[in-house]
C-alpha positions in Angstrom: -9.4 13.3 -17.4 -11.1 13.1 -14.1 -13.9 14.7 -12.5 -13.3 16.1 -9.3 -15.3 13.4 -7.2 -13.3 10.8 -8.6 -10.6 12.9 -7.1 -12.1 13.9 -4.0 -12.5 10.2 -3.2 -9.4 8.6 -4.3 -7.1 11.3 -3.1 -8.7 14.0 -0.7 -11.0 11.9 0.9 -10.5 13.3 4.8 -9.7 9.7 6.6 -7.7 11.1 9.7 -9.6 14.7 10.2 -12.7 12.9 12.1 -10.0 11.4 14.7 -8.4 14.8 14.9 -5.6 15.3 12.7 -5.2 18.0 10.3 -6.3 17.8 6.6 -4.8 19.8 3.6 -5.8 19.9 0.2 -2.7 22.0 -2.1 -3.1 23.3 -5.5 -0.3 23.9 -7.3 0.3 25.3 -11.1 0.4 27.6 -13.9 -1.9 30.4 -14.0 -4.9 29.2 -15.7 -4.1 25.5 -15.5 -8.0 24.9 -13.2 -6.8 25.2 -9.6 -9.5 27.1 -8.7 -12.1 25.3 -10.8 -10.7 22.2 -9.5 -10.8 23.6 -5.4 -14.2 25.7 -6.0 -16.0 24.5 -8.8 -19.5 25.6 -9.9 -22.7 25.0 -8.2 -24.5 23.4 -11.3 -24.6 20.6 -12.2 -23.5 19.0 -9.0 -21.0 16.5 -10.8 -18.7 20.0 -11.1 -18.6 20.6 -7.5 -15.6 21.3 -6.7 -12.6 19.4 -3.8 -13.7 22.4 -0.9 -17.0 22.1 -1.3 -17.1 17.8 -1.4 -15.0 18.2 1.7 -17.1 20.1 3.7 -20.0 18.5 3.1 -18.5 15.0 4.1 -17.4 16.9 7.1 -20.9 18.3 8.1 -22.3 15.0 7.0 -20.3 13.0 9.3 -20.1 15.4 12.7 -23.9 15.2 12.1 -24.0 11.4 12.1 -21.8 11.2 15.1 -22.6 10.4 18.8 -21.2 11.2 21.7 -18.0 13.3 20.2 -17.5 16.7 20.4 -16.1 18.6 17.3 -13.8 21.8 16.5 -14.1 22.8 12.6 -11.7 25.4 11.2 -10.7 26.2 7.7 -8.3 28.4 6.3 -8.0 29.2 2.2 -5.0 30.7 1.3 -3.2 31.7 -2.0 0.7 32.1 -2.4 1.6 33.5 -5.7 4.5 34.9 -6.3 6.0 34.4 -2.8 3.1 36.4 -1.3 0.4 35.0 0.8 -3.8 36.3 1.0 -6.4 34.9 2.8 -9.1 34.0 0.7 -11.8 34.0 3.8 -10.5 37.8 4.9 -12.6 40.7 4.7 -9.5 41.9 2.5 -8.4 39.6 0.0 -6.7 41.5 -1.5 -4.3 42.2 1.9 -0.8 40.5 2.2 -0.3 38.7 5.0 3.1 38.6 6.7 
């Protein structure tokens, strides 16, 4: 019943991750219950963006507006399903990883 900014600011919202500590956001469900949509969303309209793509922008956003501070991004985007685990920013998604 929500839309995914609603979410991204009352639940994901990366407080800690600008003084260093680490951020997760974690699907979990059925097949076909909207974890992707829900993590990826679509470009248009911009009120469907999805959790990843709100996050780094506020990220960008904020190391942008910041002075005197040095940052280290990294992001990782994995899938588990059905106890194996892909890395969705490989060159081979399609590769198990061990």
């Amino acid at each position: 019943e929500h839309s995914t900014e609603h979410i991204y600011n009352e639940i994901a919202h990366l407080l800690g991750v600008l003084e260093g500590c680490n951020g997760t956001i974690f699907a979990y469900g059925q097949t076909g219950s909207g974890k992707s949509f829900t993590m990826q969303g679509v470009v248009a309209p911009p009120s469907q963006k999805g959790l990843v793509p709100r996050a780094l922008e506020h990220l960008f956003e904020s190391v942008q507006c910041a002075e005197n501070a040095k940052f280290l991004l990294g992001a990782s985007y994995l899938e588990i399903y059905n106890e194996d685990v892909r890395d969705l920013l490989g060159a081979d998604t399609k590769q198990k990883l061990e």
